[in-house]
N, C-alpha and C positions, 0 to 999 in steps of 0.2 A: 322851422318845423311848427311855429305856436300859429304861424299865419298859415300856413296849409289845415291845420286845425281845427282853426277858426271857418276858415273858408268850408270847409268839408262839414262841421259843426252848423253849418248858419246858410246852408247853401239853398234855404228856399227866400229866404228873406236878407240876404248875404249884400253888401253894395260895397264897391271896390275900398278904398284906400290906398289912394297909389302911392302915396309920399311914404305910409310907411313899410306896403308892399315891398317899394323900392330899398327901403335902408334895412329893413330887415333879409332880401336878396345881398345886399350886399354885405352886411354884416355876416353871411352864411358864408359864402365866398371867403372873406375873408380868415374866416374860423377855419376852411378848407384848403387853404391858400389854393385858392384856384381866383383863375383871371377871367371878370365875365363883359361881354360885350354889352354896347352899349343898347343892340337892337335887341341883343338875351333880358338885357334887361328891361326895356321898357314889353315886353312881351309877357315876366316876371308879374308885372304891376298889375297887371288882369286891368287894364285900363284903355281909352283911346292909346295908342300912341301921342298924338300930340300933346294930350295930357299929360303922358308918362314925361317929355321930352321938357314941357313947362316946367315941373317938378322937378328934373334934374338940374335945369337951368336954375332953380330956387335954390339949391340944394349945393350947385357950384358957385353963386352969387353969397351964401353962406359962409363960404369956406367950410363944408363938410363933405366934400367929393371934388378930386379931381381925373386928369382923363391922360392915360398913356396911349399912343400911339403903337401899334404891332412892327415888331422892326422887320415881320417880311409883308407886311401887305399894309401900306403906309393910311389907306383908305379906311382901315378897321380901326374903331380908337375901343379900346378898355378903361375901364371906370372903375373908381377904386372911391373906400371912405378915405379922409385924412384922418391923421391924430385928433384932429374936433371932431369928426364925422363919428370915427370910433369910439369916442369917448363918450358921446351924446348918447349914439347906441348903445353901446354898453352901462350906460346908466339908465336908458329906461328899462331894457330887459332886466335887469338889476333889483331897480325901483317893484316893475310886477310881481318879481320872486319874493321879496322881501313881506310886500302884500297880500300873497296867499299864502306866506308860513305866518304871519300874522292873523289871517281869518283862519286858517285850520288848528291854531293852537288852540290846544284845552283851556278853556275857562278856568 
């Protein structure tokens, strides 16, 4: 929701970020527990695809994303954070909360 936000907030002068497009998609997902594709998401990243697609390859070369196979349609794969994927994630959204109850406290 903060990158839909952002996106919507900044939309004349707006330029992608697809790495974090991507882990903040998947961070939601997961908060949803819902399982999202791999072409759902590189579509998510408001990015080229090939882009989105280097990104994830960054992203699984990490160890913070790996990829399940749909056990009825063996060609679909789903993409998921791992425990680092989530962790990372969750510690930046973390990190920004942290930082705006910090600028908004009373002097």
């Amino acid at each position: 929701d903060i990158d839909e936000f952002r996106c919507r907030a900044l939309a004349d002068v707006f330029e992608a970020d697809a790495t974090w497009s991507l882990l903040s998609e998947l961070l939601r997902a997961k908060l949803l527990r819902r399982q999202i594709s791999v072409t759902s998401l590189c579509l998510a990243s408001r990015s080229p695809v090939t882009t989105a697609l280097r990104r994830i390859e960054r992203l699984q070369a990490a160890w913070r994303v790996c990829f399940n196979h749909d056990p009825k349609d063996r060609r679909r794969k789903y993409i998921e954070l791992t425990a680092a994927g989530n962790a990372r994630g969750t510690e930046i959204v973390r990190g920004v909360a942290r930082r705006l109850e910090d600028d908004t406290a009373p002097p």
